[in-house]
C-alpha positions as CSV (number, residue, x, y, z in Angstrom):
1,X,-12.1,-5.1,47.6
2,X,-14.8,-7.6,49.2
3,X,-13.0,-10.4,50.5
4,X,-13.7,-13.4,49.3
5,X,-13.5,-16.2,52.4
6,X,-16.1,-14.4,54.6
7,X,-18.7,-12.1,52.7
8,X,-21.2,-12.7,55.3
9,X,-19.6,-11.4,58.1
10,X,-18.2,-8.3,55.9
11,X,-21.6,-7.5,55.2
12,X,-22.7,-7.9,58.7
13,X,-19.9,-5.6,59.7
14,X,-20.8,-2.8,57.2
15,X,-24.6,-3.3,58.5
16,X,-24.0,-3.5,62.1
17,X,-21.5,-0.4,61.7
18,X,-24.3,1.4,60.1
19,X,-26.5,0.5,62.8
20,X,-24.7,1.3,65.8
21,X,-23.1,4.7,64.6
22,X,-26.4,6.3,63.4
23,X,-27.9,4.6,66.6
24,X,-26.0,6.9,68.7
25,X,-27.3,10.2,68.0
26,X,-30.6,9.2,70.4
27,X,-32.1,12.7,70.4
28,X,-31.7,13.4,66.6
29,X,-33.1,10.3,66.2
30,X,-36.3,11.4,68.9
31,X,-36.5,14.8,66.8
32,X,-37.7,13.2,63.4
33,X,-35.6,15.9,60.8
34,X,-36.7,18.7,59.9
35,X,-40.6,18.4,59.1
36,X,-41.2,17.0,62.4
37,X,-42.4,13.3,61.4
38,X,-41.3,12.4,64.7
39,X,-39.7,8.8,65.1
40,X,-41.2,7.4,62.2
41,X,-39.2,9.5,59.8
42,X,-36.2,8.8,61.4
43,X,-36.7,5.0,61.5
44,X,-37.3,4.8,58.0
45,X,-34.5,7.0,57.9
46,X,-32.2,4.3,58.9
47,X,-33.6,1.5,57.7
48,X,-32.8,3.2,54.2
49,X,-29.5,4.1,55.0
50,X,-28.6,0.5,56.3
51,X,-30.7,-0.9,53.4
52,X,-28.6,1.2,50.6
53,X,-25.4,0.1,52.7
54,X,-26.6,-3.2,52.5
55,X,-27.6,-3.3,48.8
56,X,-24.1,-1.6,47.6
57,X,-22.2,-4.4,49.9
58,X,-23.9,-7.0,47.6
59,X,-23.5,-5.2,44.5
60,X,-20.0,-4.8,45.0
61,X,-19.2,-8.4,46.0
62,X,-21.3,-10.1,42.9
63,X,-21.2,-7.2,40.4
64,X,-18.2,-4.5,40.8
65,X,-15.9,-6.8,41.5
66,X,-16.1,-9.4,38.8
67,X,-16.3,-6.0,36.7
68,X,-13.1,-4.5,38.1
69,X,-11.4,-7.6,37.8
70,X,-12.3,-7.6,34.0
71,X,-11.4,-3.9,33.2
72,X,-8.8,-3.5,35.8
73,X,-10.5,-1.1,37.6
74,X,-10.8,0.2,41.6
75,X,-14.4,0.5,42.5
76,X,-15.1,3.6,44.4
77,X,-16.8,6.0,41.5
78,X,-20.3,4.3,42.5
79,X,-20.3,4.2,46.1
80,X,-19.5,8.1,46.2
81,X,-22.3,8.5,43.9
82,X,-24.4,6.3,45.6
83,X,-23.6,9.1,49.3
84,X,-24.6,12.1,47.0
85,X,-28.1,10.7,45.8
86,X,-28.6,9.5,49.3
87,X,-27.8,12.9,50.6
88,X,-29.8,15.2,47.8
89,X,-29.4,18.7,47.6
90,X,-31.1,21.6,46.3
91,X,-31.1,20.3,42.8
92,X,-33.0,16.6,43.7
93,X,-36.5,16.5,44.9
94,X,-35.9,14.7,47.9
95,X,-33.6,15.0,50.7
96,X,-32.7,12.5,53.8
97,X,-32.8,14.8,56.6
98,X,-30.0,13.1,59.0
99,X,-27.1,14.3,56.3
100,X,-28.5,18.1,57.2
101,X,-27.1,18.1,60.5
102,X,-23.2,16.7,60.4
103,X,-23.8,16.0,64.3
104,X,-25.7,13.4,63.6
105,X,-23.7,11.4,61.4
106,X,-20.8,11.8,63.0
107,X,-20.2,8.5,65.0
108,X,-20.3,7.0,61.9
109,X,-17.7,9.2,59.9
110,X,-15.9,9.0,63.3
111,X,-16.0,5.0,62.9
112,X,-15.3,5.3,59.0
113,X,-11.8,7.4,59.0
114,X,-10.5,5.9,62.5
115,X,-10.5,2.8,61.2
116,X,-8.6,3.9,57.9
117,X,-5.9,5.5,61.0
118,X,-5.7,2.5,63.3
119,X,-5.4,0.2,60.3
120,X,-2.8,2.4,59.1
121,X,-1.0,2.4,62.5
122,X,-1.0,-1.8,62.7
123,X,1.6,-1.5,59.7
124,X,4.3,0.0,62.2
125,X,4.7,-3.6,63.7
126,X,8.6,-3.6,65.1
127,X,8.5,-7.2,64.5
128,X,7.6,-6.3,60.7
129,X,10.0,-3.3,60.3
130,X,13.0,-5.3,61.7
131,X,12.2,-8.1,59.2
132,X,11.7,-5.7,55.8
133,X,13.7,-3.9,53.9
134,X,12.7,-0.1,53.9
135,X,15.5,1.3,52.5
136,X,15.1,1.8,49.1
137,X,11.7,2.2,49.0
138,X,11.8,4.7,52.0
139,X,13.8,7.1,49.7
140,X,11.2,6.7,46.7
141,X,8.2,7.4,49.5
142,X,10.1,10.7,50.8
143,X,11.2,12.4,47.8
144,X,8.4,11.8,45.4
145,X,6.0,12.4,48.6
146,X,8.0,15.6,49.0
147,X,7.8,16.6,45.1
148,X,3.9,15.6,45.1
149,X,2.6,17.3,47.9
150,X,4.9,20.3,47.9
151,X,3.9,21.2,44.1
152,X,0.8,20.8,44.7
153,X,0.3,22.5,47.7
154,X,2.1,25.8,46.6
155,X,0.4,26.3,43.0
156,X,-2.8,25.6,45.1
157,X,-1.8,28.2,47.8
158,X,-0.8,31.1,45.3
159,X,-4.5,29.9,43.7
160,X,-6.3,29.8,46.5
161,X,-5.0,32.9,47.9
162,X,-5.1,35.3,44.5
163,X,-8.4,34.9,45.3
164,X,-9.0,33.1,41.4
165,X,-10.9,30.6,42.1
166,X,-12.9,31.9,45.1
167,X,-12.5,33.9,48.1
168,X,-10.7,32.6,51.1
169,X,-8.6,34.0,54.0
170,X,-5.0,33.0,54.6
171,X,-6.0,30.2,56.9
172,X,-8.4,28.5,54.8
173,X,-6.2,29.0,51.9
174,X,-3.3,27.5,54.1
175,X,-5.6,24.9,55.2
176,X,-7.3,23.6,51.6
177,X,-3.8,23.6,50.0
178,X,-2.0,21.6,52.4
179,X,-4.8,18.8,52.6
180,X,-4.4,18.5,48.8
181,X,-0.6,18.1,48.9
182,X,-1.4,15.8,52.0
183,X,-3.6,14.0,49.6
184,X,-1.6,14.3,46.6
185,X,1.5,12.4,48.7
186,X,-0.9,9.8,49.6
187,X,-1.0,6.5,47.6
188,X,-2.8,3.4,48.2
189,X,-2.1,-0.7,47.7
190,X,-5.6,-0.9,45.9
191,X,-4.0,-1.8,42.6
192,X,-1.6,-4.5,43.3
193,X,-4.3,-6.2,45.4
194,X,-6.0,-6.3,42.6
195,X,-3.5,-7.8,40.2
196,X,-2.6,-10.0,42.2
197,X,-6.4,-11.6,42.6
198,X,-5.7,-11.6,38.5
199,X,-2.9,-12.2,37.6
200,X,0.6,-14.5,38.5
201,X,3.1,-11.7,39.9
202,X,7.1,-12.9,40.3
203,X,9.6,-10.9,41.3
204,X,9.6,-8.3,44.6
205,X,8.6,-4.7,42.5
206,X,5.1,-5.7,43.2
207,X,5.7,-6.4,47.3
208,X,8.0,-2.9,47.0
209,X,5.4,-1.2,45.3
210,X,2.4,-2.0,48.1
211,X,5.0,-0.8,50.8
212,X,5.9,2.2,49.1
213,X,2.2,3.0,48.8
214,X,1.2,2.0,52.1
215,X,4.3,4.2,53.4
216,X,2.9,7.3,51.6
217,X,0.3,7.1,53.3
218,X,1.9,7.1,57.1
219,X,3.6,10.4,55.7
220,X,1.1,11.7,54.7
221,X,-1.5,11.0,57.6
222,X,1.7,11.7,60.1
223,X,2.1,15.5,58.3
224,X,-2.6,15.8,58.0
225,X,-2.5,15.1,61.9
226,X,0.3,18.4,62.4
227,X,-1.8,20.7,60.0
228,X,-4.6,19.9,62.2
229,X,-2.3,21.4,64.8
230,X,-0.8,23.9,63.2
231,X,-3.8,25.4,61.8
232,X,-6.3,24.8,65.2
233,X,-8.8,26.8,65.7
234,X,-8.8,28.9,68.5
235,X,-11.5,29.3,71.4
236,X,-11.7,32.7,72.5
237,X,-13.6,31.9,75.5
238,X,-10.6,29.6,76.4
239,X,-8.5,30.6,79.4
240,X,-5.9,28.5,78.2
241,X,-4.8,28.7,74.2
242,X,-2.4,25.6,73.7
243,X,0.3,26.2,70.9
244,X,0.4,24.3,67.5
245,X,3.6,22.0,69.7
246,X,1.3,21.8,72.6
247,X,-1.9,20.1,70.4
248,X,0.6,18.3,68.4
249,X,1.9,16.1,72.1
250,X,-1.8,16.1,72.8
251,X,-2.9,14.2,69.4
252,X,0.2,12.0,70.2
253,X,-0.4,11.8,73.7
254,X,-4.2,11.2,73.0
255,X,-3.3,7.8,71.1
256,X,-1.1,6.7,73.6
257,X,-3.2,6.6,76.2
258,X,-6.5,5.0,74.7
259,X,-3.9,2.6,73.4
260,X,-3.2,1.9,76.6
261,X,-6.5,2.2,78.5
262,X,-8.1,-0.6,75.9
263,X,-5.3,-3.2,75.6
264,X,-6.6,-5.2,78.0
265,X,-10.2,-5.7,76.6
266,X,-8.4,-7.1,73.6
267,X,-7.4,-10.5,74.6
268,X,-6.1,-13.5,72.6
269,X,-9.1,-15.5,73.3
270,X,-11.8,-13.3,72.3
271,X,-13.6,-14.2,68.9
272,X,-13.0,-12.3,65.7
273,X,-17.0,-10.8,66.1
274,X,-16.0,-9.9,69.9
275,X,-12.9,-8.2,68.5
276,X,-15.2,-6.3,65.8
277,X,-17.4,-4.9,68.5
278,X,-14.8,-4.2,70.6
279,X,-12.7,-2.3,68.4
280,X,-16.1,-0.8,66.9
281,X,-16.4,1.5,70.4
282,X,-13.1,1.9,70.6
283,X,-12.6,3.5,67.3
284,X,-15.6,5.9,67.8
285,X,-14.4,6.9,71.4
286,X,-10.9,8.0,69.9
287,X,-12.5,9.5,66.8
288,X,-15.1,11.1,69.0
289,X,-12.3,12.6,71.2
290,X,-10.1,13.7,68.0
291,X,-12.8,15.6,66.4
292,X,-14.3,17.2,69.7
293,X,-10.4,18.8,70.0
294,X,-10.5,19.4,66.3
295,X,-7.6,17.0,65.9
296,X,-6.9,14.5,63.3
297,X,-8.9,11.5,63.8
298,X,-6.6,10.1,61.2
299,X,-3.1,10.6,63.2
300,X,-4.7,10.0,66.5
301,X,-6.0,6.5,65.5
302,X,-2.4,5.9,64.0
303,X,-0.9,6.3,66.9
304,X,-3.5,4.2,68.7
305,X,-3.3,1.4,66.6
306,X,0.7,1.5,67.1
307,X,0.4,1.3,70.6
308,X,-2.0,-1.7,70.4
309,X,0.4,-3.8,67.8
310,X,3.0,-3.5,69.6
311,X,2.1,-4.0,73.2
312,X,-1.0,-5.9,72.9
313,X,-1.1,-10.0,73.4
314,X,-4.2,-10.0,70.3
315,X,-1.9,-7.6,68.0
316,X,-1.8,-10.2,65.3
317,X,-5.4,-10.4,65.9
318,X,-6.7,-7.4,66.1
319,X,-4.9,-6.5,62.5
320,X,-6.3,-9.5,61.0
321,X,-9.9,-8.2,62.2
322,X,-9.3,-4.9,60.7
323,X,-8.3,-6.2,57.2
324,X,-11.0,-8.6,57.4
325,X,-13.5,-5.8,57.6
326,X,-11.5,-3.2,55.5
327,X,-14.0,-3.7,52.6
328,X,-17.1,-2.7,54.2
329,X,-15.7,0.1,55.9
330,X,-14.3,1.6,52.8
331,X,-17.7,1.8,51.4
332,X,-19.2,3.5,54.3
333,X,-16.5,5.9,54.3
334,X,-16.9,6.2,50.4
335,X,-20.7,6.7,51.1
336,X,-20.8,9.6,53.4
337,X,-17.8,11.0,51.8
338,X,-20.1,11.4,48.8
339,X,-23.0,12.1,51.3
340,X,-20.6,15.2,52.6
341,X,-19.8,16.6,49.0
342,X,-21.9,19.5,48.3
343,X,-21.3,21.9,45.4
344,X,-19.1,24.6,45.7
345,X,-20.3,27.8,45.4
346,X,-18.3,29.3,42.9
347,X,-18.2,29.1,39.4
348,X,-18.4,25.2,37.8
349,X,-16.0,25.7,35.4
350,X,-13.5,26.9,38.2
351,X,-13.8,23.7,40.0
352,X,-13.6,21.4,36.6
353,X,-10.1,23.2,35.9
354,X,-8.9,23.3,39.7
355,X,-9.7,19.4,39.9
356,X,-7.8,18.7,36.6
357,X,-4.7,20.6,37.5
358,X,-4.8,19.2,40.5
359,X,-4.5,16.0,38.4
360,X,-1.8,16.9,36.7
361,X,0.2,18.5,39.4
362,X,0.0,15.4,41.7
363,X,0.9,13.0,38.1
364,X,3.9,15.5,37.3
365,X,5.2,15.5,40.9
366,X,5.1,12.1,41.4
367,X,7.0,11.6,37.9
368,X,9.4,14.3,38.9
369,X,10.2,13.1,42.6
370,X,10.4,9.1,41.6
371,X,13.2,10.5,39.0
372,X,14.8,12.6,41.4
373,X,14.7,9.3,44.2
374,X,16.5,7.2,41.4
375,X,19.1,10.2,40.7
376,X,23.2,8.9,41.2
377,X,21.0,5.5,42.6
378,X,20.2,1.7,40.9
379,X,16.5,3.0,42.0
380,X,14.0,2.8,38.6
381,X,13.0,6.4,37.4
382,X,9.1,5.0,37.0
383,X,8.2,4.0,40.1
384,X,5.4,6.2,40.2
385,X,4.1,4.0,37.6
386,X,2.5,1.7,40.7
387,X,2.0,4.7,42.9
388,X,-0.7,6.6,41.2
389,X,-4.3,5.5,42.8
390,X,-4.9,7.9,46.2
391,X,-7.1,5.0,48.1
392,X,-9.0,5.3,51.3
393,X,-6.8,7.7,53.2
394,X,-7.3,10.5,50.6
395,X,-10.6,10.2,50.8
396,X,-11.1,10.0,55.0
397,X,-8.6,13.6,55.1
398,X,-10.7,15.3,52.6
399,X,-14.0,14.0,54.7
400,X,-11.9,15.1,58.0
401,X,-10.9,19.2,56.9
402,X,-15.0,18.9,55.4
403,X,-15.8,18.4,59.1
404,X,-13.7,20.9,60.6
405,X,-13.1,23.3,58.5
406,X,-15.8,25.6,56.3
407,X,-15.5,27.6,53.7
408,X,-15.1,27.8,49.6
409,X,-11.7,26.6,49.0
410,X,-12.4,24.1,51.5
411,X,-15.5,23.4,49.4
412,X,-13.3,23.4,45.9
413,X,-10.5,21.3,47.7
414,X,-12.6,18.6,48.3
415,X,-14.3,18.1,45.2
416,X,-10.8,18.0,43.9
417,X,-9.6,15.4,46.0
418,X,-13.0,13.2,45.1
419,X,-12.0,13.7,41.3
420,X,-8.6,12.9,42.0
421,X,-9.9,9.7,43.6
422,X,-12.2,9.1,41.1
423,X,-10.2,9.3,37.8
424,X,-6.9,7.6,39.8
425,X,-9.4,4.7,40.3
426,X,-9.8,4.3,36.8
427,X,-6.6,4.5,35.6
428,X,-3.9,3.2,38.1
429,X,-4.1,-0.2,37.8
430,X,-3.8,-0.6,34.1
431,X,-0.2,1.8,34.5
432,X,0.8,-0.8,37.3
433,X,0.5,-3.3,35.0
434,X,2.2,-1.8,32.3
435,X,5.2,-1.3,34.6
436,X,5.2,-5.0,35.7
437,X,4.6,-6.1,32.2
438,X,8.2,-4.0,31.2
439,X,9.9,-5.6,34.3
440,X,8.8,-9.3,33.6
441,X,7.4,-9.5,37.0
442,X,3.6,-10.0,35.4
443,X,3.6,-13.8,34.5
444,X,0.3,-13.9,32.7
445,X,-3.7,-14.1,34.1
446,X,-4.1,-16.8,37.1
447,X,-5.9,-20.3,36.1
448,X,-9.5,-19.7,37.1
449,X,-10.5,-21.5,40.5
């Protein structure tokens, strides 16, 4: 959500973001798309890109979110629909040419989904994990992460590769399943962000509950950045093929090492803008460097952003900068997430069932592994309740395998996951506040400022 002390700078963030990542690709930019308009075509190519960025920043700060607040809902739905129209396909009468040609988007997407990683990474603080409590919750996150992903991913394997929904080899079949339990496992502390901005919240289930989400999602992004490995695609012209353990201490080592190298232009003094151009480079060198080794940009940018919380002097900092600027990057990455969704070329009602079951697989594991955590335990049986919505990191591994990987089931597996997103979205935070209204933590609505 927007925040609220600095919309400004947010909005320059998103804009400058824009800017600088479609700025990069210099000769797509020279070429003019596909009818040759030359540089005019692409000018006005960006200026309607950063102009639709720009108008859906303000439309979420003064609209969707007073809207959200009222019905208790994540926004999300619009800015993915908001990437498709941009994009077009066969079925609109237009077209922006830059979304034909993933290469030229891709410092962008690469800036989008490392940021979701390195944020992701500052979490792993020692300071802040010597200081919390992680027991409990760490059990919950495990087991119903386990039940989740692993129900989902094998009713979508034995899917994918009976061939029902569409044709797909045993790697791609591997490949779209996993990302969906990956997905599926995922959670996100959307929700009680949000009621919190609402309501008055006592008690510690609704500081459990964000941990438990945002720990989901370092499970999930740590087991996204092995499939990557497991599942890399060989070179054949390669003298050298690495093993899946050999990529694995290359994504790790990866991290490390830019973590490392770029400490030291992160100092205490700099200003918060400094820090957002700083970190802006560094995020689409590391991205850039993931995806060009077919690695998860995700895991490499975790590990990254570990190094730099822990070891660097502007740690505090630097995490402060990235929530700061957390809004605006979501809706890029929402944008060209919708921008990369393209219909999948099998038949429609095929998808509309896969996405539904997938629905219901992820609901019923979650239900079934939250029950299982609390088994012979004082743990509650509902905690899935508050762990429902998928949030950002769902969203930047289904854009990551749409990179990478081709193919139908890739195709169905990520208009899944965008459904998944979509309808979690609309329903999560009214079942998180259902569960804190049972437990007496929810106090009633906040007096208005």
């Amino acid at each position: 959500m927007a925040p609220r002390n600095h919309p400004p700078r947010a909005l320059v963030a998103a804009v400058a973001a824009s800017a600088a990542a479609l700025g990069l690709p210099a000769s797509a930019l020279a070429q003019g798309g596909e009818h040759g308009g030359g540089g005019g075509d692409s000018t006005l190519t960006v200026v309607a890109i950063i102009g639709a960025v720009s108008v859906a920043y303000l439309l979420a700060h003064f609209v969707v979110e007073r809207l959200q607040k009222a019905f208790l809902v994540l926004a999300g739905v619009e800015y993915l629909i908001l990437g498709a129209l941009l994009a077009g396909h066969e079925y609109m009468p237009y077209r922006i040419h830059v979304f034909s040609n993933l290469g030229d988007i891709l410092p962008i997407i690469a800036l989008a989904v490392g940021w979701v990683g390195l944020l992701r990474g500052m979490e792993l603080s020692v300071t802040h994990l010597r200081t919390g409590q992680t027991g409990g919750p760490l059990r919950v996150v495990v087991v119903q992460s386990l039940a989740a992903g692993g129900l989902t991913t094998g009713v979508a394997y034995a899917t994918f590769s009976s061939q029902a929904i569409c044709v797909a080899d045993d790697r791609q079949a591997w490949m779209a399943a996993a990302v969906l339990g990956c997905a599926a496992a995922a959670g996100s502390t959307g929700p009680i962000e949000l009621l919190r901005n609402r309501y008055r919240l006592e008690g510690e289930l609704s500081e459990r509950i964000r941990k438990m989400a945002a720990m989901s999602d370092l499970l999930a992004i740590l087991v996204f950045g092995l499939l990557f490995c497991i599942h890399h695609t060989h070179d054949p012209e390669a003298t050298v093929q690495p093993s899946a353990t050999e990529w694995a201490v290359v994504s790790v080592l990866l991290g490390l090492l830019l973590g490392v190298l770029f400490r030291p232009y992160l100092g205490e003094d700099d200003s918060e803008n400094g820090r957002f151009l700083a970190l802006v480079g560094i995020i689409v060198l590391s991205s850039g460097a993931a995806y060009f080794l077919q690695l998860s940009p995700l895991f490499v940018n975790l590990t990254l952003g570990v190094v730099l919380v822990n070891s660097a002097k502007a740690g505090p900092q630097i995490r402060e900068t990235l929530i700061g600027t957390r809004a605006p990057m979501t809706l890029v990455l929402l944008v060209f997430a919708g921008a990369l969704w393209r219909p999948p070329a099998v038949d429609a009602s095929n998808v509309v069932l896969a996405t539904i079951g997938y629905i219901v697989l992820r609901i019923v594991g979650k239900w079934i592994g939250t029950g299982l955590a609390a088994w012979r335990s004082s743990l509650r049986t509902d905690y899935y309740r508050g762990l429902l919505a998928h949030g950002e990191v769902s969203v930047a591994m289904a854009v990551s395998l749409r990179l990478v990987f081709e193919g139908p089931a890739i195709d169905v597996a990520y208009t899944a996951i965008l459904g998944s997103v979509i309808v979690s979205d609309l329903i999560a935070p009214r079942v998180l506040r259902g569960l804190l209204v049972d437990t007496g933590d929810l106090r009633g609505e906040k007096e208005p400022a």
